[in-house]
C-alpha positions in Angstrom: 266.7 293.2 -24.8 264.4 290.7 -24.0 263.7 292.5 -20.3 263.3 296.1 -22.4 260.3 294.6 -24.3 258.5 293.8 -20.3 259.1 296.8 -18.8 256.2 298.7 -20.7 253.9 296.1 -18.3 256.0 297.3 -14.9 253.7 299.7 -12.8 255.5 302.9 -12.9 256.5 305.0 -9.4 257.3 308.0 -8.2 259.0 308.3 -5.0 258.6 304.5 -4.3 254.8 305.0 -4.9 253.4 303.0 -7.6 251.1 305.5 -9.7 248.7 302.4 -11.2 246.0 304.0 -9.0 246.5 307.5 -10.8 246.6 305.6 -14.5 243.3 303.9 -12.7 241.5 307.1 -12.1 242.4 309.2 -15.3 239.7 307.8 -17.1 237.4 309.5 -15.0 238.2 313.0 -16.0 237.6 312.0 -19.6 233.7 311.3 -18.6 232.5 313.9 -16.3 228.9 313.8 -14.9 226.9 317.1 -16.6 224.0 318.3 -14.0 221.6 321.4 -14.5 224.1 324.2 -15.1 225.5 322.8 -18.0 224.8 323.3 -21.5 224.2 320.6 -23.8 226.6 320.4 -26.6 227.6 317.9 -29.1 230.3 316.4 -26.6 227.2 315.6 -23.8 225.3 314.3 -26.4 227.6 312.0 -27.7 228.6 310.8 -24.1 224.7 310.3 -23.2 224.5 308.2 -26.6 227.5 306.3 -26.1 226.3 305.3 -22.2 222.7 304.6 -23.2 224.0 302.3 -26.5 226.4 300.3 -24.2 223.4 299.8 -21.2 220.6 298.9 -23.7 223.3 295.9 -25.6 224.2 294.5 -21.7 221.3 294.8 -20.7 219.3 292.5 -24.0 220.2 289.3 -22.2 218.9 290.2 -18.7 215.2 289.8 -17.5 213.8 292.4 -15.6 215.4 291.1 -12.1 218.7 291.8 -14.0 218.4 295.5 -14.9 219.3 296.6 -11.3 222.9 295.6 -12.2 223.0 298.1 -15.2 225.2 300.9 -13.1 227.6 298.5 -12.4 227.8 296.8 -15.7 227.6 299.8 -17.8 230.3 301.9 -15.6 232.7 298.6 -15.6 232.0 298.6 -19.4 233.5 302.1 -19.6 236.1 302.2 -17.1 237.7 299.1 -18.9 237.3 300.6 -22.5 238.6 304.1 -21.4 241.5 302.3 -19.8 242.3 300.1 -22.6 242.1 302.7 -25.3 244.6 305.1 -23.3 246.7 302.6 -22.9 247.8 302.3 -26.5 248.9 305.9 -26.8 252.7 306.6 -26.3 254.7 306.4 -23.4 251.8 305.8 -21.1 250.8 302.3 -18.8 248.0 300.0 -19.4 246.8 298.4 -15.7 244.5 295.8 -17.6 247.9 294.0 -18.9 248.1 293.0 -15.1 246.3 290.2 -14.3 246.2 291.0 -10.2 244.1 293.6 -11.1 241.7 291.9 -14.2 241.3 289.4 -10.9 240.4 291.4 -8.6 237.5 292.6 -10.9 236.5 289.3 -12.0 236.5 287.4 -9.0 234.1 289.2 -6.6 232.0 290.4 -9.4 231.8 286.5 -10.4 230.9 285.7 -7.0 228.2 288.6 -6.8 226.6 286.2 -9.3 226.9 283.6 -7.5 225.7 284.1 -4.6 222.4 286.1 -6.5 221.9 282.5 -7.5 222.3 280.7 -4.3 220.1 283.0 -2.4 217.4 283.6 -5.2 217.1 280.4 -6.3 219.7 277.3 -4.7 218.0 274.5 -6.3 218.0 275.9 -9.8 221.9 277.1 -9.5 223.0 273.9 -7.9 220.9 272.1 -10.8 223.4 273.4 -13.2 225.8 271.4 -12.0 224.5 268.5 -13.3 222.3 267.8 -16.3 219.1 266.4 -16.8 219.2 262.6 -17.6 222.5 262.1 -17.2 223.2 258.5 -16.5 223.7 257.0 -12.8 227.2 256.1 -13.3 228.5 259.3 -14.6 226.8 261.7 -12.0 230.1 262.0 -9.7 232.2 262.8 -12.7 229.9 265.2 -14.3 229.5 266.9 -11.0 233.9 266.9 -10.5 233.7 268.5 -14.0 231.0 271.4 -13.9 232.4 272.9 -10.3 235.2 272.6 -11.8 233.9 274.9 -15.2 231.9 277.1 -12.9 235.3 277.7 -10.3 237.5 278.3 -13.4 234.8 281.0 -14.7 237.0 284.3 -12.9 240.0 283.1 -14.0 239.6 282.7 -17.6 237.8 286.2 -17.5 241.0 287.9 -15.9 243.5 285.4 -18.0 241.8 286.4 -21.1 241.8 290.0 -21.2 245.1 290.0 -19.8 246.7 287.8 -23.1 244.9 289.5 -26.0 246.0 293.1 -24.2 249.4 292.1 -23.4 250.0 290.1 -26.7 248.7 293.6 -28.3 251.4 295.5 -26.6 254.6 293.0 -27.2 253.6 292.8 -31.1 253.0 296.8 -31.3 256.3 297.1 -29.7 258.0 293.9 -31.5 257.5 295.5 -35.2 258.1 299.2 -34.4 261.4 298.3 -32.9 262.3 295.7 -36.0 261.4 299.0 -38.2 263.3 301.6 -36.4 266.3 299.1 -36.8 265.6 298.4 -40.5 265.2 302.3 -41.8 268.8 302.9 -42.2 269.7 299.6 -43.9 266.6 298.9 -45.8 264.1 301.3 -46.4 261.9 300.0 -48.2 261.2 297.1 -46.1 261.1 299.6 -42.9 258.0 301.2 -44.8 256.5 298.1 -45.7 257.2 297.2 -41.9 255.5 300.4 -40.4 252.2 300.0 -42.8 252.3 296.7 -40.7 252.4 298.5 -37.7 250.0 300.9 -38.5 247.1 297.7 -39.4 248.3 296.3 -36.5 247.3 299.8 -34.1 244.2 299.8 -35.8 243.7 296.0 -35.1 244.3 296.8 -31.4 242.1 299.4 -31.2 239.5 297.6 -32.3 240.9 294.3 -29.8 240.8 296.9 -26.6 237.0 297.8 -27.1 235.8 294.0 -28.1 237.8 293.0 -24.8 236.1 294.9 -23.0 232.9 294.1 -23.9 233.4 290.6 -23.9 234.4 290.7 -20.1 231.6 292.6 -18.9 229.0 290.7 -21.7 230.2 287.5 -19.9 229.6 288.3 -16.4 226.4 289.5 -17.9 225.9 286.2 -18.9 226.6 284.4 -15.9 224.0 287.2 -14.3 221.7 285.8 -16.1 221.9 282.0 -15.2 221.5 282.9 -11.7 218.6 285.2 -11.7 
């Protein structure tokens, strides 16, 4: 039983070919790119709305320098928000509950950052590892304890989204299972259970898109210390 509840998080394959690269991609069918020949209709619009709104709040905190990252930050924003919200329909597979691959966006993005910093402006990035005024004694510690804040940065960016997601999931599943099993027994508490469940989809919907915001407002953030 307990194994049942993890396999919603196992990659699923076909032919010994894991299809998390075709769950990856699907999102992109949902958003297609309108050009000349098209019409404008209400979907367009509300597509052109949605992008601009998302660009013009990740883009508040940057200065000027920052804006050039807006195609990256504003496609990230979606990809991960089209990805999480798919992943709460039925019988389908969330890649974002995987923390190889909320790494492996994290990490070099993190380290795009970094290095921005390091080439635009070395003395001011390296200055953040240690305060002003800080007293003689406690420099070496100070310094131990910032690399080690700034090196922990990608992996609290890919651990977080990961355990909100994947707690999401084993709750969703947790209390629809406990009121399938309950409906024959007692009803009225498999009701009460499934109104529950219902709040708690809602909840989730609402966790997927703050998720992904945070993550992509964060390494917005850290964009900005470093230009």
């Amino acid at each position: 039983m307990n194994l049942s509840f993890f396999d919603q998080f196992t990659s699923p394959c076909l032919l010994g070919i894991p299809l998390i690269l075709i769950s990856m991609l699907f999102p992109t069918l949902l958003l297609p790119s309108p050009d000349n020949r098209w019409v404008t209709n209400r979907l367009s619009t509300l597509q052109s709305w949605f992008l601009h709104l998302i660009t013009k709040q990740l883009m508040m905190p940057l200065n000027k320098k920052g804006h050039k990252w807006a195609l990256i930050l504003t496609s990230l924003m979606t990809f991960l928000l089209m990805i999480n919200l798919l992943g709460l329909l039925p019988y389908t597979f969330t890649p974002t509950t995987q923390l190889s691959m909320n790494m492996a966006l994290a990490f070099p993005l993190w380290l795009a950052t970094l290095l921005t910093g390091m080439r635009n402006q070395p003395s001011i990035s390296l200055g953040h590892l240690l305060p002003e005024g800080t007293p003689t004694p406690l420099i070496p510690a100070l310094i131990l304890i910032e690399t080690t804040s700034l090196l922990i940065r990608p992996l609290a960016l890919g651990v977080r989204l990961t355990a909100n997601l994947t707690a999401g999931h084993l709750l969703i599943q947790l209390i629809s299972t406990a009121s399938i099993a309950l409906l024959p027994t007692m009803p009225t508490v498999s009701i009460l259970t499934t109104t529950i469940l219902l709040l708690l989809t809602l909840l989730e919907v609402a966790v997927a898109m703050i998720q992904a915001y945070v993550f992509v407002l964060l390494l917005s953030l850290y964009l900005q210390e470093n230009i």
